[in-house]
C-alpha positions as CSV (number, residue, x, y, z in Angstrom):
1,X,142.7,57.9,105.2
2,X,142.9,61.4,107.6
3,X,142.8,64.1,105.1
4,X,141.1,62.1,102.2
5,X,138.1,61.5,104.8
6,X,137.2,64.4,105.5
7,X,136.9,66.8,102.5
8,X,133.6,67.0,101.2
9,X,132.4,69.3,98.1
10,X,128.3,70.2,97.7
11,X,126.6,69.5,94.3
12,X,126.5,73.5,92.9
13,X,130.0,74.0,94.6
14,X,132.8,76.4,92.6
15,X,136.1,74.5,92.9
16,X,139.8,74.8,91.0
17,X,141.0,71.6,89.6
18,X,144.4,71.2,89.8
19,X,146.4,70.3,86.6
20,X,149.9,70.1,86.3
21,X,150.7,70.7,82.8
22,X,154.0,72.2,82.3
23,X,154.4,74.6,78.9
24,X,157.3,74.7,77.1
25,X,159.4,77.3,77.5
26,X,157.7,78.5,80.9
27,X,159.8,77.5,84.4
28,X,157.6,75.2,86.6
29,X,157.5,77.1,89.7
30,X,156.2,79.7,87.7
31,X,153.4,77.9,86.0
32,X,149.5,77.7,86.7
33,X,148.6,74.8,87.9
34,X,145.1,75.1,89.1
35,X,142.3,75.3,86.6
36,X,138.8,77.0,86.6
37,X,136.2,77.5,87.9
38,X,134.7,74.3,88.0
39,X,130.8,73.6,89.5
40,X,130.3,69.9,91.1
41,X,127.8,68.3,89.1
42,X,127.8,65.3,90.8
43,X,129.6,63.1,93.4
44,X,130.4,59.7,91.7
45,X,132.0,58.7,95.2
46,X,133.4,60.4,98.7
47,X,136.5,60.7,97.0
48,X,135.5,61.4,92.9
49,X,133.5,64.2,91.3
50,X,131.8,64.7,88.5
51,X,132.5,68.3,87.2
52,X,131.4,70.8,84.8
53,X,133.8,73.9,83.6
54,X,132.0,77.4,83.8
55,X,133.2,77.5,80.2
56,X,131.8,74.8,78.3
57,X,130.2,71.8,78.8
58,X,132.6,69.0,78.6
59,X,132.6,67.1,81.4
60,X,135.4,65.6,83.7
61,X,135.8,63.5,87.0
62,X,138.6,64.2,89.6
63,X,139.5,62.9,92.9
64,X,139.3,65.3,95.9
65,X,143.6,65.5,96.6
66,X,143.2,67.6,93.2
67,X,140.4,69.8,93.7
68,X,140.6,72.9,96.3
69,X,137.5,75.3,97.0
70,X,137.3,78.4,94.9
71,X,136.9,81.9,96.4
72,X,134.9,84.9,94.6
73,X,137.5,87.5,94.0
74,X,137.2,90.1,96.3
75,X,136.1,94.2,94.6
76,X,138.8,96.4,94.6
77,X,140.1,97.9,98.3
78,X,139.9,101.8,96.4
79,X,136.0,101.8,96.4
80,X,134.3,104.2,99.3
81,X,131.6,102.1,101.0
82,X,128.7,102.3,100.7
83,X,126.7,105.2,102.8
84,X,123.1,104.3,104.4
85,X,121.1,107.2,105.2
């Protein structure tokens, strides 16, 4: 069980979904695998979620080994910061 155990998403979490679909005509190392965002919209049970695309509204259930936490991206590294006077 080790790994499996211990991940736990939050109901409101942004996570990738990973699906290996291989386009024709594309080399698989090459190829996108993860999807998203995602939101949690519900855990069915420790190890399957219910989840929601930002995109639309269908709705799909994985199982934690295929779902990873998503990260914001980060603003551009050129911007001055910000000054407080």
């Amino acid at each position: 069980m080790g790994r499996i155990s211990t991940l736990t998403y939050f109901v409101g979490k942004k996570v990738l979904v990973y699906f290996p679909v291989q386009r024709r005509g594309l080399n698989k190392s090459l190829a996108h695998h993860w999807i998203g965002p995602s939101t949690i919209v519900r855990t069915i049970k420790t190890t399957i979620y219910m989840l929601r695309p930002v995109s639309n509204r269908l709705v799909t259930f994985a199982h934690v080994i295929h779902i990873k936490s998503y990260a914001t991206p980060c603003p551009s590294i050129g911007t001055p910061p910000l000054t407080v006077s």
